[in-house]
FIDOZA-125006 format. One line per 5 residues: number of its first residue (from 1); their letters; for each residue x, y, z of N, C-alpha, C. Coordinates in Angstrom, 3 decimals. Layout:
# FIDOZA-125006
NUM> A> X/Y/Z/X/Y/Z/X/Y/Z | ...
# end
This chain:
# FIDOZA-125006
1> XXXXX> 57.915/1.882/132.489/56.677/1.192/132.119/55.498/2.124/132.387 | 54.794/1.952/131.869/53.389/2.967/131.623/52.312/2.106/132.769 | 52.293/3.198/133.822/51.330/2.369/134.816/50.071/2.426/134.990 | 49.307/3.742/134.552/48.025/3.739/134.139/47.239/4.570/132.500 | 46.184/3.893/132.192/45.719/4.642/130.799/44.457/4.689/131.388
6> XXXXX> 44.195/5.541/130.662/42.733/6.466/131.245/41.973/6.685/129.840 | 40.851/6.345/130.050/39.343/5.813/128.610/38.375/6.755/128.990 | 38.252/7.692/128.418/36.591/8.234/128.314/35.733/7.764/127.124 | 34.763/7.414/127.105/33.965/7.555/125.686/32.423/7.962/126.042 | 32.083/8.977/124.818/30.682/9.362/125.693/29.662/9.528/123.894
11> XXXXX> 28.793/9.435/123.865/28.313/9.471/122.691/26.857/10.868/122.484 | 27.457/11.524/122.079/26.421/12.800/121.847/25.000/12.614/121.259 | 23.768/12.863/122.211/22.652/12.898/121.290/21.919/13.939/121.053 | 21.519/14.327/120.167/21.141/15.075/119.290/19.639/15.997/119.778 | 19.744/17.228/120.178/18.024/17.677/120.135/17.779/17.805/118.716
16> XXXXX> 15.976/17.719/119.112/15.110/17.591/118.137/15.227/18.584/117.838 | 14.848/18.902/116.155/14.813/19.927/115.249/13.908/21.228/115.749 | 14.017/22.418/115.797/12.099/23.415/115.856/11.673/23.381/114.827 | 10.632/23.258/114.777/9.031/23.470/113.649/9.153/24.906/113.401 | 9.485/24.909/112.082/9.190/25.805/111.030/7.859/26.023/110.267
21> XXXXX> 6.958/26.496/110.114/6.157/26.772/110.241/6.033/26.626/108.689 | 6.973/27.605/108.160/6.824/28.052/106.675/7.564/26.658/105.346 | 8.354/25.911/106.578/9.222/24.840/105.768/7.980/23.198/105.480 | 8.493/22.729/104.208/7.547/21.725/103.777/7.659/20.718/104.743 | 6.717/20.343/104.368/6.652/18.561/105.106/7.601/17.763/104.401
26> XXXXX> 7.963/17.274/105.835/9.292/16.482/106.003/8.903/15.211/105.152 | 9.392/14.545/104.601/9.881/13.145/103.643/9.043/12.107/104.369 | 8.448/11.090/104.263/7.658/9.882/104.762/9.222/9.436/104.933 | 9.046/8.518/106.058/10.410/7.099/106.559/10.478/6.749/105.423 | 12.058/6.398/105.312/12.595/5.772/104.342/12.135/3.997/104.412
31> XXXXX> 11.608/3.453/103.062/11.019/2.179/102.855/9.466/2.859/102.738 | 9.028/4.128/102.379/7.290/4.200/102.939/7.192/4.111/101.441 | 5.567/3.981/100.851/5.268/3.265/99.756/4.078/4.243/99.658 | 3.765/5.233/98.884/2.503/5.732/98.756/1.621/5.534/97.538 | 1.037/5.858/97.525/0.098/5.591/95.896/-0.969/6.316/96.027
36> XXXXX> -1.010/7.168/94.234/-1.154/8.155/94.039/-2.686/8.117/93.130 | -3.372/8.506/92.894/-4.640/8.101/91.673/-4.660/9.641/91.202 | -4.390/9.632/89.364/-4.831/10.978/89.196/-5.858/10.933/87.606 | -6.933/11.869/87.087/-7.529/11.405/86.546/-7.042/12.062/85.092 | -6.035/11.975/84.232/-5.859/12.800/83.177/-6.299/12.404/81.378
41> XXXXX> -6.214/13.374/80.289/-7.012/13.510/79.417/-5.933/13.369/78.174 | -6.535/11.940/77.485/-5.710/11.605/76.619/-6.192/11.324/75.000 | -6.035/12.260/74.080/-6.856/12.690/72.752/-8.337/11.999/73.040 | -8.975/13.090/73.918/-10.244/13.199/73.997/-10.893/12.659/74.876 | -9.939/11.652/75.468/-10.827/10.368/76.878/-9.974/10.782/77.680
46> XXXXX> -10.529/10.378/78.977/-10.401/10.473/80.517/-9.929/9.125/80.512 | -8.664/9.166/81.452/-8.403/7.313/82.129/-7.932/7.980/83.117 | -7.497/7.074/84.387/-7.288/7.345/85.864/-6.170/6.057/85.269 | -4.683/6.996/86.089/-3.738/6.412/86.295/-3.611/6.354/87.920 | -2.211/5.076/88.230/-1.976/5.433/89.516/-0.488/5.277/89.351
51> XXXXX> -0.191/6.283/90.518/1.601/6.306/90.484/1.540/6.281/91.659 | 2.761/4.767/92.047/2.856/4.753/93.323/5.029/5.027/93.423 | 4.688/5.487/94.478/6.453/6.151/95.084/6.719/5.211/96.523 | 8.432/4.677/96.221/8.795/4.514/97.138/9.651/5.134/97.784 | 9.656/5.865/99.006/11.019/6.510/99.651/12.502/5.659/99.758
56> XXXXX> 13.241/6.382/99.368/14.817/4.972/99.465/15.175/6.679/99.932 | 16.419/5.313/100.838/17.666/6.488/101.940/18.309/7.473/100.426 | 18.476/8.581/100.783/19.169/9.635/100.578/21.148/9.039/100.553 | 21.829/9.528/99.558/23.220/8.701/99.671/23.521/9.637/100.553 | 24.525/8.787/101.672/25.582/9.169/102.410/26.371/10.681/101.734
61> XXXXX> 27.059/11.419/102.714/27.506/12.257/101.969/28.995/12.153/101.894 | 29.858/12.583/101.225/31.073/11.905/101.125/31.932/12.010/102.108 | 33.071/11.475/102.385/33.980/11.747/104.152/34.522/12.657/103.979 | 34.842/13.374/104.906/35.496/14.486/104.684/37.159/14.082/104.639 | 37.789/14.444/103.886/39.538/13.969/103.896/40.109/14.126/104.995
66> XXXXX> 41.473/13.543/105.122/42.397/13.891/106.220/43.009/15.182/106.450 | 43.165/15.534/107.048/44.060/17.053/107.134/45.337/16.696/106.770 | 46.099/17.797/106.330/47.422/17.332/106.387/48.102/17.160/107.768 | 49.436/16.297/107.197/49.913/16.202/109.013/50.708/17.372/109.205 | 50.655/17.718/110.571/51.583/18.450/111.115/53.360/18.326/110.662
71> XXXXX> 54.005/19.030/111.542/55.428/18.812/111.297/55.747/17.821/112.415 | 55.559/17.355/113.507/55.788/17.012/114.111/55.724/15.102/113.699 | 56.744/14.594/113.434/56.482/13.238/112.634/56.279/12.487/113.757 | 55.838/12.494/115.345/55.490/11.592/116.492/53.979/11.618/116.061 | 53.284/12.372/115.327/51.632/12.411/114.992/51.332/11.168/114.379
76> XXXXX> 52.412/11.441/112.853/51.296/10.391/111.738/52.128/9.203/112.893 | 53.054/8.767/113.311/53.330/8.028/113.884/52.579/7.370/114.851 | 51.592/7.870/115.679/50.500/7.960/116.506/49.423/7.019/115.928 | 48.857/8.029/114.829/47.733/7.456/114.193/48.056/6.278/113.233 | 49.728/5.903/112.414/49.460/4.642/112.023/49.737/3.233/112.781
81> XXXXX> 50.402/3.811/113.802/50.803/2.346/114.829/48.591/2.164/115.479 | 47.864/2.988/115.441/46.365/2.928/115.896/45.311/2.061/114.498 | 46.311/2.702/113.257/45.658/2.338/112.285/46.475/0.686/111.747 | 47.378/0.382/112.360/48.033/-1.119/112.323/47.218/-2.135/112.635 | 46.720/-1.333/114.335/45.676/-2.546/114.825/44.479/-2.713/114.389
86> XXXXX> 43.680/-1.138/113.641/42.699/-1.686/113.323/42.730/-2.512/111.175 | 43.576/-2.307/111.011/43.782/-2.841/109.756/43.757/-5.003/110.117 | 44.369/-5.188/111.438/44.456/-6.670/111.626/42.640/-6.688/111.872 | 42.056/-6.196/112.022/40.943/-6.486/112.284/39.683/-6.344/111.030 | 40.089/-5.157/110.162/39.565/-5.272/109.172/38.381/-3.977/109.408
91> XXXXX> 38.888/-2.959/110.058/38.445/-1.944/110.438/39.192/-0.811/109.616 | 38.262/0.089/109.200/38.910/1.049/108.172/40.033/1.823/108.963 | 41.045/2.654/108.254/41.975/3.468/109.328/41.477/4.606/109.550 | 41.476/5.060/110.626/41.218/6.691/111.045/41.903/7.693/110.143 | 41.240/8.948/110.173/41.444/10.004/109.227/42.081/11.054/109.981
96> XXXXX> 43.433/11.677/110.420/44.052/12.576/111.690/43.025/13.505/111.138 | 42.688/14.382/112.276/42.148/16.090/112.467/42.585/16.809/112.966 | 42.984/17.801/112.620/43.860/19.018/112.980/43.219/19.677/113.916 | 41.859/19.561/113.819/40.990/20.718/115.186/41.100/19.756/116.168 | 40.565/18.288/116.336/40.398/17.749/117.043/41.606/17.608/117.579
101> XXXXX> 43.043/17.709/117.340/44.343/17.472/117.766/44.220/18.191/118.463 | 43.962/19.653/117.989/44.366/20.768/118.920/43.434/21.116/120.013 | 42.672/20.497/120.500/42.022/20.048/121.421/42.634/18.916/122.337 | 42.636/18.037/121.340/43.438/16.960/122.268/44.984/17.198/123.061 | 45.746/18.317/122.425/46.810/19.105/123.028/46.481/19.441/124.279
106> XXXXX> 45.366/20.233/124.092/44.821/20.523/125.089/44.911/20.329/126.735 | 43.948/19.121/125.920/43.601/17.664/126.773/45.556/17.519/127.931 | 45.885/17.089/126.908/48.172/16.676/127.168/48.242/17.742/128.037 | 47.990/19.314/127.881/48.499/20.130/128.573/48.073/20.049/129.949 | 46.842/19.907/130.011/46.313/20.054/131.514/46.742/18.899/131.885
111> XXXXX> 46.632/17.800/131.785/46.944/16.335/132.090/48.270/16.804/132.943 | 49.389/17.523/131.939/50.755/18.097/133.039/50.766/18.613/134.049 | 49.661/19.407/133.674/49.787/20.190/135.111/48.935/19.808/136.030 | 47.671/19.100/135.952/47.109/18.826/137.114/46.786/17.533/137.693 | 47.402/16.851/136.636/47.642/14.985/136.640/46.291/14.683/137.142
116> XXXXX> 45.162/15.192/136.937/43.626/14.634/136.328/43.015/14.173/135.297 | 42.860/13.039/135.306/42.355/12.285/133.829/41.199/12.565/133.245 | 41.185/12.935/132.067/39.992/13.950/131.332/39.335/14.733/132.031 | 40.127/15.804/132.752/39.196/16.393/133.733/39.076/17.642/132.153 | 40.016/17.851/131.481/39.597/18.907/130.071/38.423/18.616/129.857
121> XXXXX> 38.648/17.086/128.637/37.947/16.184/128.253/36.211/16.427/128.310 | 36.473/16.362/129.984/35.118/16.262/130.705/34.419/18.014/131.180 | 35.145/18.641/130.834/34.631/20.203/130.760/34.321/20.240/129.772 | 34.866/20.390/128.575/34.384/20.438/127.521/33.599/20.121/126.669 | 33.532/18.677/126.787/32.781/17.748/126.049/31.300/17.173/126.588
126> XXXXX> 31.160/17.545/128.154/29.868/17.043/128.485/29.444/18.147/128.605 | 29.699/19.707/128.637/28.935/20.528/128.973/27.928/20.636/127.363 | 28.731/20.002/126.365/27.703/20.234/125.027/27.225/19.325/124.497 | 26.923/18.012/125.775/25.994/16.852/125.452/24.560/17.380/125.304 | 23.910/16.706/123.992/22.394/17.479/123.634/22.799/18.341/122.838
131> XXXXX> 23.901/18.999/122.245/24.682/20.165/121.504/25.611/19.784/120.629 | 25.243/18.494/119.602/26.206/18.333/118.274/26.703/19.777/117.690 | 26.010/20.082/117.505/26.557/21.676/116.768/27.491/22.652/117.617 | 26.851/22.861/118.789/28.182/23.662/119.967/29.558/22.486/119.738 | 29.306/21.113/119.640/30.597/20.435/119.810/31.370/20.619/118.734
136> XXXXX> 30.888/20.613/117.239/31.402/20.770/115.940/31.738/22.144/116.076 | 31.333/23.000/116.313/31.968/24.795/116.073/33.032/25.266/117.210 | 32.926/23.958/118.534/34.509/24.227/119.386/35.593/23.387/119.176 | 34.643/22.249/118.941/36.267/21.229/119.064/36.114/20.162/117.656 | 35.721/20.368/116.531/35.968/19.836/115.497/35.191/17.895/115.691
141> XXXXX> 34.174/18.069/116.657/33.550/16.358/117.175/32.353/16.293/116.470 | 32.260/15.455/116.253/30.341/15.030/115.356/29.736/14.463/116.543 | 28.645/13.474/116.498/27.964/13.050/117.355/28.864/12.379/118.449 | 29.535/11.670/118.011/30.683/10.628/119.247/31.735/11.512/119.259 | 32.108/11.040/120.494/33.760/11.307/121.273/33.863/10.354/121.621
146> XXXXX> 35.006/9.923/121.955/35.947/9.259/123.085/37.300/9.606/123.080 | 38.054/9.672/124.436/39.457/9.328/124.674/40.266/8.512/125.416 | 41.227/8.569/124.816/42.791/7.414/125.609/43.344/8.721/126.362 | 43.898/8.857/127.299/44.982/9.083/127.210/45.880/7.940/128.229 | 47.521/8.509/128.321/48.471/7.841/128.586/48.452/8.112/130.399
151> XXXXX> 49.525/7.746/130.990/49.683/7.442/132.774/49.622/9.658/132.688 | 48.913/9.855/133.821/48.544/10.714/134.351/49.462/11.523/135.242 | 50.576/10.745/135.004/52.195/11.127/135.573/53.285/11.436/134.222 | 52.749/11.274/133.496/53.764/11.092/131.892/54.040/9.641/131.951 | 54.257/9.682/130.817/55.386/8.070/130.489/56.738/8.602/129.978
156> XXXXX> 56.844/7.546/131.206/58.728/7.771/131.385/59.620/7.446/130.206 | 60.869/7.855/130.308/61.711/8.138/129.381/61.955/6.482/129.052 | 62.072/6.283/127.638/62.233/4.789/127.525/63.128/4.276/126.626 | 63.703/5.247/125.757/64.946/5.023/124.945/65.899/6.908/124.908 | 67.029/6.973/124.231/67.421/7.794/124.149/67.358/8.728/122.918
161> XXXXX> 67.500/9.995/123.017/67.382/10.675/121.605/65.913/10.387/121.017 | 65.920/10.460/119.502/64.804/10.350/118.563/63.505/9.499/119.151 | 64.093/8.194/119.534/63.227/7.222/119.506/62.634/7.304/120.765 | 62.951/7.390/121.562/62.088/8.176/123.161/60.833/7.912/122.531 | 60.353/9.010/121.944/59.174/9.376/121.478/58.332/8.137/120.632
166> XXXXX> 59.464/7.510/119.812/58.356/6.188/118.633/58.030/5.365/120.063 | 59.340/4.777/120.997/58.991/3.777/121.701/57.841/4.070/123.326 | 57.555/4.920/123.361/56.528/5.912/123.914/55.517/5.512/123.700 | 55.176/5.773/122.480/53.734/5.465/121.322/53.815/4.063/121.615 | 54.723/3.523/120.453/54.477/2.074/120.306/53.809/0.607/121.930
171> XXXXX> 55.038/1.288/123.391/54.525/0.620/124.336/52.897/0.688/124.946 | 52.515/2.515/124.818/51.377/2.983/125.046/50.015/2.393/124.543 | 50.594/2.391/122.635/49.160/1.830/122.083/49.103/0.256/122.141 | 50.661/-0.373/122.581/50.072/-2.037/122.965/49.240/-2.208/123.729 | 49.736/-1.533/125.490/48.894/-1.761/126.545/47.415/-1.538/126.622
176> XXXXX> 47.337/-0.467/125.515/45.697/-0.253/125.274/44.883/-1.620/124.517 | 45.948/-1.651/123.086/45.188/-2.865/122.400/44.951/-4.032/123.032 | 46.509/-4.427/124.045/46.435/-5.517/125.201/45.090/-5.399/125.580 | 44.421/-4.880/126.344/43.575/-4.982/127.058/42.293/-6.019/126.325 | 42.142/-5.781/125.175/41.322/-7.000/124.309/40.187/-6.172/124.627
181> XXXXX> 38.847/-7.118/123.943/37.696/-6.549/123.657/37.118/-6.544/124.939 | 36.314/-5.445/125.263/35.619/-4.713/126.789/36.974/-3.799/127.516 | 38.165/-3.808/126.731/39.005/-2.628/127.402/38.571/-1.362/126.864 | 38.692/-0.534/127.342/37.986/0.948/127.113/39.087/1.486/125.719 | 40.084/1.141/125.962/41.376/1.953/125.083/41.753/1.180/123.919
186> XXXXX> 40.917/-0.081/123.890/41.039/-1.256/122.809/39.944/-1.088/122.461 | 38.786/-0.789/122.877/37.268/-1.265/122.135/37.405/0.874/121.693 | 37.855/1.832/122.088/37.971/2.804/121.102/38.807/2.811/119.609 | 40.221/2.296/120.194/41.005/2.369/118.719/40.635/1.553/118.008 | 39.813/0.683/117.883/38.995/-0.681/117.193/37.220/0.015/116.747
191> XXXXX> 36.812/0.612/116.974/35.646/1.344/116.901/35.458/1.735/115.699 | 34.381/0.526/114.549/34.017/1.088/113.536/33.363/2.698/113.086 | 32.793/2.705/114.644/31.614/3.970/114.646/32.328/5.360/114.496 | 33.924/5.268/114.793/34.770/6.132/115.396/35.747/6.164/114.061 | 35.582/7.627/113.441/36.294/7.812/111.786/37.489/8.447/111.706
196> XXXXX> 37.937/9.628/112.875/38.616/10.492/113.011/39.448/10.598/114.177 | 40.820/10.842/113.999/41.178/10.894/115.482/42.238/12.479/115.197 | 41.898/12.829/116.388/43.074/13.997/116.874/44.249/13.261/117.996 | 45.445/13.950/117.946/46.579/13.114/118.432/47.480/14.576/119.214 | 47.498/14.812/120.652/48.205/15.500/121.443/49.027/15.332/121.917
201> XXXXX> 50.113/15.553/121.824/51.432/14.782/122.787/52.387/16.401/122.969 | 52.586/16.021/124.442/53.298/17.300/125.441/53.909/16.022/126.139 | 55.370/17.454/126.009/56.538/16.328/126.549/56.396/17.558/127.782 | 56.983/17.207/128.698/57.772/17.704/129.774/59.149/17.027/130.354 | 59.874/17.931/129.971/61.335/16.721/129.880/61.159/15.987/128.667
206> XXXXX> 61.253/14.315/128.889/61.372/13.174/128.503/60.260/12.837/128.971 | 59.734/12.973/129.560/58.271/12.765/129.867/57.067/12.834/128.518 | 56.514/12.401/128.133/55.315/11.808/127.410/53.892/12.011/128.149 | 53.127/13.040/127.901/51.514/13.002/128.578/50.965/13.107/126.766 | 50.294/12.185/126.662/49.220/11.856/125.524/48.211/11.675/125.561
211> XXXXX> 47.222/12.375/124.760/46.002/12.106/124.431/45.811/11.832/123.141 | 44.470/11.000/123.105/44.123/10.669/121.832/42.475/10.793/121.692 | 42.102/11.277/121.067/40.764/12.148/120.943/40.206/11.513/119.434 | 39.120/10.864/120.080/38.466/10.518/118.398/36.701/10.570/118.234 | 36.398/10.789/117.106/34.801/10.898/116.838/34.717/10.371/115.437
216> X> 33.051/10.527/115.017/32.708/10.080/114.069/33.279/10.954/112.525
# end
């Protein structure tokens, strides 16, 4: 049985832009309404028109696709038993990331060896809070992070052969969803705000140390 899961979630904010000196003036807020008076010359007469502009949002830009999956078939396995629960809810499914995985490996590896819960996690990811861009050019994260991972000891061996590994996952991501809304490992894999997930899993033995790493 899986005796503890461990939740980080931390949400990145953004520094302000520098003033460019030479770059135009920035766009009025979206909804602003200006109006314009200009006086022009039409076969021979003067009339004064007015043109008034409203600012509307700029479209979204499109999502970026899924990566392909790895070889390792315990991945997509990962992300659709995550994308099960949020489908009962009516929450879009997460998109796997290959950078963010390999980060979240990461994450699995140290977890083995020093059985500290996001102590990676927490090197990595808070030293580039205020630093969307340092986070996107190391570890594949947009503004949000959060992580799951699994007991900080591995999760123990729980069937034999192949399935070890499905029934691993499958007990892991109940106890998280168990937890219901205000659990840290249920209110992430349920997280509209949250588009992408990376998926790490290091065995040692039969042993199971998992992370699960997700952002916008």
């Amino acid at each position: 049985m899986v005796r503890r899961l461990l939740i980080v979630t931390l949400v990145l904010a953004a520094c302000g832009p520098r003033k460019d000196p030479a770059a135009p003036e920035p766009s009025p807020p979206v909804g602003t309404t200006t109006t314009e008076t200009k006086v022009v010359e039409e076969g021979g007469k003067k009339k004064t028109i007015t043109i008034t502009k409203t600012t509307v949002p700029a479209p979204a830009p499109p999502a970026r696709p899924a990566d392909p999956w790895p070889s390792d078939p315990l991945v997509k396995h990962n992300v659709d038993r995550i994308n099960e629960y949020r489908k009962k809810h009516g929450v879009a499914p997460l998109l796997y990331d290959a950078k963010i995985s390999a980060f979240a490996l990461e994450g699995s590896k140290q977890l083995a060896a020093d059985h500290k819960p996001h102590a990676h996690f927490n090197a990595k990811i808070k030293s580039a809070l205020g630093d969307p861009e340092a986070m996107k050019g190391k570890s594949g994260f947009g503004s949000r992070a959060a992580e799951n991972q699994g007991d900080w000891d591995g999760i123990p061996e729980l069937a034999a052969g192949k399935e070890n590994g499905k029934q691993q996952i499958d007990v892991t991501m109940k106890l998280m969803y168990d937890e219901g809304p205000g659990g840290g490992h249920h209110d992430n894999m349920l997280n509209p705000k949250l588009l992408r997930v990376g998926v790490g899993l290091h065995y040692v033995g039969p042993k199971l140390y998992l992370t699960n790493d997700f952002s916008d």
